[in-house]
C-alpha positions in Angstrom: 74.9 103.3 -21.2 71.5 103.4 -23.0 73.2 101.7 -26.5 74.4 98.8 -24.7 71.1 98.0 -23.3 69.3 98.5 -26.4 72.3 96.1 -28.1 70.9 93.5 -25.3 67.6 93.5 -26.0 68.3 93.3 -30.3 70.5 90.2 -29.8 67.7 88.7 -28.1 65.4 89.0 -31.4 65.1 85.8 -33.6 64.6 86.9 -36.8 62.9 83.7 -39.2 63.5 83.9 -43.0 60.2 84.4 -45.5 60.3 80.9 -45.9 59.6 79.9 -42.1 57.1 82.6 -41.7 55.2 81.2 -44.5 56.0 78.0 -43.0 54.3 79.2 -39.3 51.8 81.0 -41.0 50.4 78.0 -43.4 50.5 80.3 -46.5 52.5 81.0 -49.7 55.9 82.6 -49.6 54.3 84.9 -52.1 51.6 85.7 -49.0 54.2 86.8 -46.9 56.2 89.0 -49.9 53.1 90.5 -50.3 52.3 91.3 -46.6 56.1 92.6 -46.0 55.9 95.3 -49.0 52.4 96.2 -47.8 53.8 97.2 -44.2 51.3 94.6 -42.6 54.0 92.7 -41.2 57.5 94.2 -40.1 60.7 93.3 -41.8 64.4 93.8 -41.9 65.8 93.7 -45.5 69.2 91.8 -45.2 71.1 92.0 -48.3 68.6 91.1 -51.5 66.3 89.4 -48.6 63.9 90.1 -46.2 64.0 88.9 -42.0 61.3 88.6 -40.3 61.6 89.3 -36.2 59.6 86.4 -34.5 57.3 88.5 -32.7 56.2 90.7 -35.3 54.7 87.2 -36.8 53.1 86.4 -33.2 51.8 90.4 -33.4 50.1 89.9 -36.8 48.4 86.8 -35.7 47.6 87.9 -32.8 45.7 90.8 -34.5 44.2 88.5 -37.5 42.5 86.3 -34.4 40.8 89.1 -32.5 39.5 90.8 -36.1 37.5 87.5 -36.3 36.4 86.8 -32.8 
């Protein structure tokens, strides 16, 4: 079955709250607000808040590094 595979693979996302991203990332919660509502960094509104899946984070840095090498 092709949903229980994708199932698999979603429970094996960490998702981190904006407060650990900001935490990772050495910037403001407000940084990472402003990052999540400007599509720059995927998100998953739960409720009145936002999570964050780990590798979008590790994507965005990724990207940030190799705009300044």
């Amino acid at each position: 079955m092709a949903g229980s595979q994708s199932d698999g693979r979603l429970s094996d996302v960490r998702f981190l709250t904006v407060a650990e991203v900001a935490t990772v990332m050495r910037v403001s919660k407000m940084t990472v607000y402003r990052l999540v509502h400007s599509g720059e960094l995927t998100a998953v509104r739960v409720g009145r808040s936002f999570r964050v899946p780990e590798h979008a984070v590790h994507e965005y840095l990724r990207g940030a590094f190799q705009e300044t090498a």
